[in-house]
N, C-alpha and C positions, 0 to 999 in steps of 0.2 A: 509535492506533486499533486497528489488531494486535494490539498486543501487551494488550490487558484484554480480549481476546476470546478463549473458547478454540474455537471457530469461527465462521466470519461469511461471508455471501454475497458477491457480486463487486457487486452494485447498492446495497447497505449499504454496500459500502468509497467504489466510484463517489460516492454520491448525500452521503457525509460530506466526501468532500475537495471536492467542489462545493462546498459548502455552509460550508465553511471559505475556501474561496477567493474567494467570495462576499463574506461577513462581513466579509475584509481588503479589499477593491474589490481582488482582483486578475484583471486577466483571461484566462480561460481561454485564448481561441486560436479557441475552439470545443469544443463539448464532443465530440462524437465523435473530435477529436486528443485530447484531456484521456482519455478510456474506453478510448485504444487506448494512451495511454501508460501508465496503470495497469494496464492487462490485462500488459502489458510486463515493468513491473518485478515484479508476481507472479509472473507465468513464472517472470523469472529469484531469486525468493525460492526457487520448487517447486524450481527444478535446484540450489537453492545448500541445499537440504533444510532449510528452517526453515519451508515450509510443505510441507500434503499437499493435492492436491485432490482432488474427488470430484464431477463433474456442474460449479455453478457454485459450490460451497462451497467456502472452503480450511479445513482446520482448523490451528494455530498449534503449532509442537512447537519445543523446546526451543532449536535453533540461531538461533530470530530474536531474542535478546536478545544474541548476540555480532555477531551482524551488523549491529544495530542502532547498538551500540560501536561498530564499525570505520567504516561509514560518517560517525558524527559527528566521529569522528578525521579523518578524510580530507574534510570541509563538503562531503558528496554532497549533491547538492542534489533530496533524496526533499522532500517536504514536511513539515515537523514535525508531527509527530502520525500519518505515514501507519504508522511501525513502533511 
């Protein structure tokens, strides 16, 4: 989802992995745990510098397709399609 974006809002990242996790019947938990744990792993994409934010936008720069690697190496469990 990140990564064919060269920026994207925080309600547009929210409202796809919804909606993907939906589509699998999986259940969220609740969405507000679900929005607080994606605000989460952004933060930590912004300190790991492969996003920039600005307001509620991030825009996408070059480090999130190595990070993307390393996490599928190590089965983090981001959801497919979130990088």
């Amino acid at each position: 989802m990140l990564s064919c974006a060269d920026t994207i809002l925080f309600n547009d990242i929210f409202e796809g992995v919804l909606a993907a996790m939906k589509s699998k019947g999986i259940s969220t938990g609740g969405e507000e745990i679900l929005r607080l744990r994606i605000y989460e792993k952004l933060q930590t994409l912004v300190s790991q510098g492969a996003l920039q934010k600005k307001g509620k936008e991030y825009k996408v720069l070059g480090k999130l397709s190595s990070i993307r690697d390393e996490e599928e190496e190590k089965g983090s469990i981001t959801p497919r399609g979130f990088l």
